[in-house]
C-alpha positions in Angstrom: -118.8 144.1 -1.6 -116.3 141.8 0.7 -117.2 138.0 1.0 -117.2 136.6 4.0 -114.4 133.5 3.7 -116.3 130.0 4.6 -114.8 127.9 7.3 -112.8 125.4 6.3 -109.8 123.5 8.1 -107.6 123.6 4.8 -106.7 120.7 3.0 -104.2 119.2 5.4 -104.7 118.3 9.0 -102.4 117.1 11.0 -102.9 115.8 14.7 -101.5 118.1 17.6 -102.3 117.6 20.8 -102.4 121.1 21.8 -105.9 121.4 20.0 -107.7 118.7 21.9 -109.9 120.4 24.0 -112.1 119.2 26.7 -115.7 120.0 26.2 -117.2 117.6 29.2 -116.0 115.5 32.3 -114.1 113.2 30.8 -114.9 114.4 27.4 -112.0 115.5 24.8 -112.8 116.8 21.2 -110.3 117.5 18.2 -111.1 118.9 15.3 -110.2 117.3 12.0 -111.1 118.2 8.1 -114.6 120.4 7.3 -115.5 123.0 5.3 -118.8 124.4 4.5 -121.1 121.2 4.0 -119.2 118.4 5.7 -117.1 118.0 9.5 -115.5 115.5 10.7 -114.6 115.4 14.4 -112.7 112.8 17.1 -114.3 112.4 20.5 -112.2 110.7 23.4 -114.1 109.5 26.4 -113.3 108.4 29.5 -115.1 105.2 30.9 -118.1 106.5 32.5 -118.4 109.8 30.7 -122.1 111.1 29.5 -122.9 112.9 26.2 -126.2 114.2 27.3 -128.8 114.0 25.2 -129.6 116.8 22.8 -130.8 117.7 19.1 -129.1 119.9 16.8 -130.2 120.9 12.9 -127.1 118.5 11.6 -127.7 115.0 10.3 -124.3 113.2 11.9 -122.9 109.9 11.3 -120.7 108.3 14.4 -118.0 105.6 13.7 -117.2 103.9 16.9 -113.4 103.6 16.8 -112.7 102.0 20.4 -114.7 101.4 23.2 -118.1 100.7 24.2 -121.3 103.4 24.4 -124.7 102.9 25.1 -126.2 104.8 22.2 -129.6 106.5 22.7 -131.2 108.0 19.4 -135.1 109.3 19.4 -135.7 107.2 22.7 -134.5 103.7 21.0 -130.8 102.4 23.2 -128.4 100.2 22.0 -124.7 99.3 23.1 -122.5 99.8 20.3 -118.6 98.4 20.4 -115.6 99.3 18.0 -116.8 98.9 14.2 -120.4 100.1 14.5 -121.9 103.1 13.7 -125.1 105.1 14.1 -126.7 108.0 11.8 -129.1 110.9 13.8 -131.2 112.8 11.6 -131.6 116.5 12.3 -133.2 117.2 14.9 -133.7 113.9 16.6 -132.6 113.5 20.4 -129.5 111.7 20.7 -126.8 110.9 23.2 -124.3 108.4 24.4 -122.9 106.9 27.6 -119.3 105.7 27.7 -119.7 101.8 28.8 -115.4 101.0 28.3 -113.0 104.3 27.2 -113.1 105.1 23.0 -113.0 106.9 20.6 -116.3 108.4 18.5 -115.5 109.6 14.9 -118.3 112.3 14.6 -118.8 113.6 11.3 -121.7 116.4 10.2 -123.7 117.9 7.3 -122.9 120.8 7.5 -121.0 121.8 9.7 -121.2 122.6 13.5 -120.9 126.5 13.4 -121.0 125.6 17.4 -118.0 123.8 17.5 -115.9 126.9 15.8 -117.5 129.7 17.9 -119.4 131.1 15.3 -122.9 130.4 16.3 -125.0 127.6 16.3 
């Protein structure tokens, strides 16, 4: 019987610009290290731009790198500025307007399937 091979982005990852891809207006996502259980993803916004709030089965952690958002988790806002973070449970409404261009360090347990094309 074949085994299907898990997802993983191998042990090295190096930035290249050809693999940021925009996923929103004003919305850019790269892809760093994940494998099965863990992802961790770069988000670029543009002043201005809306993550629109949704829920997914993940829990995520968010490290704000630059910038300022207005954070929105489970109905509670706050505006968050480079050195914060925020944790969203699974399935907990969540989303985030740019308030100054940054940077979000997205990581999830377990991975987004979603984000690789193979399902959500």
């Amino acid at each position: 019987m074949a085994t299907l091979a898990q997802p993983s982005s191998g042990a090295f990852v190096r930035h290249d610009p050809a693999q940021v891809e925009t996923v929103g207006e004003g919305i850019r996502r790269e892809m760093l290290g994940y494998g099965p259980e863990l992802m961790i993803v770069k988000v670029l916004f543009d002043k201005g731009a809306v993550g629109e709030v949704h829920a997914h089965r993940h829990s995520q952690s968010s490290y704000v790198e630059s910038g300022r958002f207005l954070v929105e988790i489970d109905g509670e806002k706050q505006e968050l500025g480079a050195g914060d973070c925020f944790y969203v449970a699974p399935h907990k409404d969540h989303g985030a307007v740019c308030l100054e261009a940054g940077v979000l360090i997205d990581t999830f347990s377990p991975l987004r399937e979603d984000f690789l094309g193979e399902g959500s």
